[in-house]
Backbone as a printed PyTorch tensor [residue, N CA C, xyz], in Angstrom:
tensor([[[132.5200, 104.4830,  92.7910],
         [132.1080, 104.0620,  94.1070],
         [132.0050, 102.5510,  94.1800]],

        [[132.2620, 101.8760,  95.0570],
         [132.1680, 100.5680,  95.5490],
         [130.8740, 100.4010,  95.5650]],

        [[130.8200,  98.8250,  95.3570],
         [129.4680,  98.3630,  95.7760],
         [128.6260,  98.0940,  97.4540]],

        [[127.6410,  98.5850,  97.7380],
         [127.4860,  98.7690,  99.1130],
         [126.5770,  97.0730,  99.1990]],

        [[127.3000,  96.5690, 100.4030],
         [126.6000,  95.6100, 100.7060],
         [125.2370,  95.8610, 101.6770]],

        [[123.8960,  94.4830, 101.2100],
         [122.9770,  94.5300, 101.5720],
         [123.0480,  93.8250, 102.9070]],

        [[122.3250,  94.4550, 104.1220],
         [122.5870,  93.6400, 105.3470],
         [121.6730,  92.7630, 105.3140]],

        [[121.7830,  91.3040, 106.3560],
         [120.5780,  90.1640, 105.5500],
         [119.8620,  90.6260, 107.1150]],

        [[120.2660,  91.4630, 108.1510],
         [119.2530,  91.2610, 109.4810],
         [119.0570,  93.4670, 109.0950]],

        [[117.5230,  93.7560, 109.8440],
         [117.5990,  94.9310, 110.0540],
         [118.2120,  95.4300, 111.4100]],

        [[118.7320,  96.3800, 111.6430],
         [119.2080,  96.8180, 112.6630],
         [118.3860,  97.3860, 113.6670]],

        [[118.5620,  97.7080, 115.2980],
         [117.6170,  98.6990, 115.5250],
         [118.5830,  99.4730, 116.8680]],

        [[118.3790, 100.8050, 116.4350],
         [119.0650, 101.7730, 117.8390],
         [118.3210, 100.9190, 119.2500]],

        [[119.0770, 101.0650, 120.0460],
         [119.4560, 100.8620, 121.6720],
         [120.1090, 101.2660, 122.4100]],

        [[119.8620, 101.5400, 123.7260],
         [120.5720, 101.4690, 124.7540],
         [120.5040, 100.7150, 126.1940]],

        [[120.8630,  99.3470, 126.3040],
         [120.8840,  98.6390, 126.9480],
         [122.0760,  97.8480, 127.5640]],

        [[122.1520,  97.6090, 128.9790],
         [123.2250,  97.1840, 129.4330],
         [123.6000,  95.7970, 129.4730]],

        [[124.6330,  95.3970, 128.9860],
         [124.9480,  94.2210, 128.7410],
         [126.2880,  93.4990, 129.4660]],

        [[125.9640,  92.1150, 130.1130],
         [127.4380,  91.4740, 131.1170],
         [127.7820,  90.7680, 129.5600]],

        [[129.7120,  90.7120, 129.8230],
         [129.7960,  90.5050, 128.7500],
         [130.9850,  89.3700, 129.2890]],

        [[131.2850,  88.0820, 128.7230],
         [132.4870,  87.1590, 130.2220],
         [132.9900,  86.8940, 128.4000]],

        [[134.4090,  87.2440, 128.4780],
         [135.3460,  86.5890, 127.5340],
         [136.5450,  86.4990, 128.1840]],

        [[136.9270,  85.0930, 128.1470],
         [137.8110,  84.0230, 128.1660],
         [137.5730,  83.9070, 130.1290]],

        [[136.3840,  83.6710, 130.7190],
         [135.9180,  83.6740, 132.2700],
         [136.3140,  84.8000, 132.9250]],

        [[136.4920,  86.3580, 132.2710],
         [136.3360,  87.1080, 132.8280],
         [135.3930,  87.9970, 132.4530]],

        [[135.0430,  88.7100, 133.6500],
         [133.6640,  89.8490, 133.2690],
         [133.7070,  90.9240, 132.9450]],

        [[132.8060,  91.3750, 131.9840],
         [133.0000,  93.2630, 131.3140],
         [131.6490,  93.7820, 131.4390]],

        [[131.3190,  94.9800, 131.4010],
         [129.9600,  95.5970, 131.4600],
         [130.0050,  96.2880, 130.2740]],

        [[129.3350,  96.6490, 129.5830],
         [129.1050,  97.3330, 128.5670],
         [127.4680,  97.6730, 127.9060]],

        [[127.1220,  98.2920, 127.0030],
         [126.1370,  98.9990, 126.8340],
         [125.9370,  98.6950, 125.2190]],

        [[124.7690,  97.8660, 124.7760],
         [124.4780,  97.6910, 123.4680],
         [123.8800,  98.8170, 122.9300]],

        [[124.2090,  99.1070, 121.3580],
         [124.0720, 100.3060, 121.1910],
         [123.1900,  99.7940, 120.0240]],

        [[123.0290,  98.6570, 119.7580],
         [122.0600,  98.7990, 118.5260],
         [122.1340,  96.7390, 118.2360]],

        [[120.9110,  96.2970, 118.0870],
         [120.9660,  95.0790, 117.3030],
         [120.2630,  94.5560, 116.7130]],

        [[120.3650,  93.3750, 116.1430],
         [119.9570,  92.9010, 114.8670],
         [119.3680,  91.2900, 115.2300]],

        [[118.4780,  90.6410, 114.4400],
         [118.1800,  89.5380, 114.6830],
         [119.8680,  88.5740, 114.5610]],

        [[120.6180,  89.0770, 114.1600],
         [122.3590,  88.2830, 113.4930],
         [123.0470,  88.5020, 114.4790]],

        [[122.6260,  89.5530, 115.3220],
         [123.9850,  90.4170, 116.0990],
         [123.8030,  91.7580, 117.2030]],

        [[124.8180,  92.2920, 117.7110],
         [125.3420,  93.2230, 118.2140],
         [126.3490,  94.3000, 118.0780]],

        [[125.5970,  95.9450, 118.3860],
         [126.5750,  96.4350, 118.5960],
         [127.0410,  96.2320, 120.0260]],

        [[128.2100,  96.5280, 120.5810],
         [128.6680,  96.5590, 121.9070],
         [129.2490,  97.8560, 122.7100]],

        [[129.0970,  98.9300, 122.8170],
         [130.2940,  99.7890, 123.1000],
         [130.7380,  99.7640, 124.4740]],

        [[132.1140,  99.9510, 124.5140],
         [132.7540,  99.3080, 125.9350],
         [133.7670,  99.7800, 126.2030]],

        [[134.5490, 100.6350, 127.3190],
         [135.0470, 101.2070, 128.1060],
         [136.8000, 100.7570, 127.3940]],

        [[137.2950, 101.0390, 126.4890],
         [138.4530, 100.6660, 126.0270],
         [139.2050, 101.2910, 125.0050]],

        [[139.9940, 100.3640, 124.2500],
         [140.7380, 101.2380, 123.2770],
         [140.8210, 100.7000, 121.9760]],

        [[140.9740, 101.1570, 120.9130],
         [140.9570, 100.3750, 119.4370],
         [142.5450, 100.1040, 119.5470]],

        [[143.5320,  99.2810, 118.9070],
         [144.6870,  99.0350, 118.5820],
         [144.8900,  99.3850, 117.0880]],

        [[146.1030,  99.6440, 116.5140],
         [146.0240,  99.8460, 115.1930],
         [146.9550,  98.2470, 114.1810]],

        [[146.6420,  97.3790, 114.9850],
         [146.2960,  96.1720, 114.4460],
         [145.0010,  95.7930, 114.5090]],

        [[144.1630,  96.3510, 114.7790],
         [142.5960,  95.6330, 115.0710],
         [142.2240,  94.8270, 116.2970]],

        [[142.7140,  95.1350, 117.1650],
         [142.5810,  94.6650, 118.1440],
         [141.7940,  95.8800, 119.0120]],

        [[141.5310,  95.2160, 120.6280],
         [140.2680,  96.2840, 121.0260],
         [140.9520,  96.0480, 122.4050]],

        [[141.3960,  96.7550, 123.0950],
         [142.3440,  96.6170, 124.2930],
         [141.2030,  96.7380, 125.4140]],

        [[141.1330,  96.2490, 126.6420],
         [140.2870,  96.2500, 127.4050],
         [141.3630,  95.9430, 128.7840]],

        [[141.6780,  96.5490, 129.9350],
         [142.4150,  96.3310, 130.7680],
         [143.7120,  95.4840, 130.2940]],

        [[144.6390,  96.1310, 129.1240],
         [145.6020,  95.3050, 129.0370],
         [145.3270,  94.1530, 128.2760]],

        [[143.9710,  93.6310, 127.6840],
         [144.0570,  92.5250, 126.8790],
         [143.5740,  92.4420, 126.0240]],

        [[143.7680,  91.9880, 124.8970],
         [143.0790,  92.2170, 123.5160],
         [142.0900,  91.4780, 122.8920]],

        [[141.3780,  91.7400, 122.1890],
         [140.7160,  91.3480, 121.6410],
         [140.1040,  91.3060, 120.0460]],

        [[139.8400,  90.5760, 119.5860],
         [139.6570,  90.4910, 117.7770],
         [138.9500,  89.9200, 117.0830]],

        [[138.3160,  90.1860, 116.0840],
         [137.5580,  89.0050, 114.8660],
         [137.9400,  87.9790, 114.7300]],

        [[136.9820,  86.9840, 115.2570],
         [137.1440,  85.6680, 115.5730],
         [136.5520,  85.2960, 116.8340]],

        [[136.8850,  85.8710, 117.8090],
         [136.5770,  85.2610, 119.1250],
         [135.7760,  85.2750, 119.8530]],

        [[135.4200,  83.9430, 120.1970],
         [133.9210,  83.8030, 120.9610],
         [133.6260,  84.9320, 122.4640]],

        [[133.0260,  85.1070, 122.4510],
         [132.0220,  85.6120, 124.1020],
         [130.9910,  84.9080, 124.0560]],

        [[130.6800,  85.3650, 125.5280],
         [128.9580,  84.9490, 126.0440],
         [128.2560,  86.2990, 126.4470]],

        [[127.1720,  86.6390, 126.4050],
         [126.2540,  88.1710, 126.7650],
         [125.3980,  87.8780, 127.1730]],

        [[124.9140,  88.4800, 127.8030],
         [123.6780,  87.8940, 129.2730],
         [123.2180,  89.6570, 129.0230]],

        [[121.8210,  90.1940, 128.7770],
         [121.2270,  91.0710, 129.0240],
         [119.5580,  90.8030, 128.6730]],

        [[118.5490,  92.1360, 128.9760],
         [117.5490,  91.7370, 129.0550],
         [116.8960,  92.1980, 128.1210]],

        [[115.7130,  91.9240, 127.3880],
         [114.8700,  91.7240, 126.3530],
         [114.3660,  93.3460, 127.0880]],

        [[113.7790,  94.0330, 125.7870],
         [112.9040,  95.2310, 125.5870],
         [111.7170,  94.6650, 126.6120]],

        [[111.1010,  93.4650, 126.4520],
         [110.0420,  92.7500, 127.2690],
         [110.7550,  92.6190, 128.4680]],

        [[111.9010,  92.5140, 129.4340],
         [112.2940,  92.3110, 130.5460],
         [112.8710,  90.7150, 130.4980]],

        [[113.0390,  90.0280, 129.2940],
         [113.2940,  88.7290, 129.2760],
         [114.9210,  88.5210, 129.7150]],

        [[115.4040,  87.3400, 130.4320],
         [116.8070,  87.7870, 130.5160],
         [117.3140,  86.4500, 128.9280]],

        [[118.6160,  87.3750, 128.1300],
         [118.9520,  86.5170, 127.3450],
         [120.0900,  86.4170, 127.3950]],

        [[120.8440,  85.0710, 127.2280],
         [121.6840,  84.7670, 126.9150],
         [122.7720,  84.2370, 126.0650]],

        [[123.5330,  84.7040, 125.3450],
         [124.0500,  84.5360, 123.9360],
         [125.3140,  83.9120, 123.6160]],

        [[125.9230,  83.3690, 122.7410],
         [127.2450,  82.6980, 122.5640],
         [127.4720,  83.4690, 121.6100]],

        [[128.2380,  84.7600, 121.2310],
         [128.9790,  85.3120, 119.9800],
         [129.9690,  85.3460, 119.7720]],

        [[130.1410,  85.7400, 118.3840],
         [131.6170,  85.7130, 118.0530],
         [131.9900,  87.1940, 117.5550]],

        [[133.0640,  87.9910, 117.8520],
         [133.0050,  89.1200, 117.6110],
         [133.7510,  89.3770, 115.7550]],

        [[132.9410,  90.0010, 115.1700],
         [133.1640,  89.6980, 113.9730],
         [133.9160,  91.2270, 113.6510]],

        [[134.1590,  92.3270, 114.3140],
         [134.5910,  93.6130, 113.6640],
         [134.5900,  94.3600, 114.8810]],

        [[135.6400,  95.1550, 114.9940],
         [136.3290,  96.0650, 116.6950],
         [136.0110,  97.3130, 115.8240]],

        [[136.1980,  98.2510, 116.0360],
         [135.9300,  99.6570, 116.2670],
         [136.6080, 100.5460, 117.1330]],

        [[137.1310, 101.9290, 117.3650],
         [137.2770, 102.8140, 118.4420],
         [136.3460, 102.7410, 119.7420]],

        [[135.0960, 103.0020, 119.3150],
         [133.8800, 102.8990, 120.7430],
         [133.4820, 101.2120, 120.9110]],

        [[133.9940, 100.0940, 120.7130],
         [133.7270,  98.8590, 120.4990],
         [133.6130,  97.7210, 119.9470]],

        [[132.8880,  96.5530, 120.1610],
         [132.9860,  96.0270, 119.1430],
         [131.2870,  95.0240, 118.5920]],

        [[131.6130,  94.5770, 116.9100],
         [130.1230,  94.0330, 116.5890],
         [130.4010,  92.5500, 116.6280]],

        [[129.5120,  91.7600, 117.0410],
         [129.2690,  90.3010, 117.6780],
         [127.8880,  90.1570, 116.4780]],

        [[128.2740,  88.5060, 115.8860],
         [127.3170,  88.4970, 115.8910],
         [126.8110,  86.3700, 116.3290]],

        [[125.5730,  86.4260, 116.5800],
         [125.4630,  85.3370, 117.3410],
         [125.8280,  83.7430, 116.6820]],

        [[126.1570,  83.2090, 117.6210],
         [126.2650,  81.8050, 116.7860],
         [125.4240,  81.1150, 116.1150]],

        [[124.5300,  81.1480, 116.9860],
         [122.9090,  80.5840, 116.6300],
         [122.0180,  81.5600, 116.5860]],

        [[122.1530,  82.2570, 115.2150],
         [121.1940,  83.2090, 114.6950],
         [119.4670,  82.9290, 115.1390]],

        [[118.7380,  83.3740, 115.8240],
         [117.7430,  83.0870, 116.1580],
         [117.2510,  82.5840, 117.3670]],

        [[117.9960,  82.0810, 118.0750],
         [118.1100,  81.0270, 119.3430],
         [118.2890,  82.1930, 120.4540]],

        [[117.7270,  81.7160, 121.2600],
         [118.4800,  82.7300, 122.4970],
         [118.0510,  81.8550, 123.8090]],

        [[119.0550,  81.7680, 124.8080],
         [118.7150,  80.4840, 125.7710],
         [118.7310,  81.7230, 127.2260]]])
């Protein structure tokens, strides 16, 4: 068996709705779980079998920045600069630029 890596943030189940604008256009989607590092995202699309994450015709991949605007368990509104680090079938995981920060 492989060695299992240790995650450095804990995770936590969610379901919360999240605006999601990559490259100045807008997506809706639904966080499914996060971390002081990051996000899950799941979102209305398709996996590619290059790794890419198809969303109306356009793709998307590890590497590339977004912005996420949703609201705190407390009702806070936050706003985030991520980078999506890993796509999936049901979505993809982001995790933030500025670990800790939230404007």
């Amino acid at each position: 068996m492989g060695e299992r890596k240790i995650r450095e943030f804990i995770r936590m189940q969610t379901s919360r709705l999240v605006d999601i604008s990559i490259d100045r256009r807008d997506y809706k989607g639904i966080i499914i779980n996060e971390s002081d590092g990051g996000l899950f995202i799941k979102l209305s699309g398709r996996f590619h079998t290059d790794g890419r994450f198809i969303i109306e015709n356009r793709g998307f991949s590890a590497g590339q920045k977004i912005e996420v605007a949703y609201r705190s368990p407390q009702g806070i509104n936050i706003n985030r600069t991520c980078r999506i680090i890993r796509t999936e079938a049901a979505g993809f995981g982001v995790e933030f630029v500025h670990k800790g920060y939230a404007r």
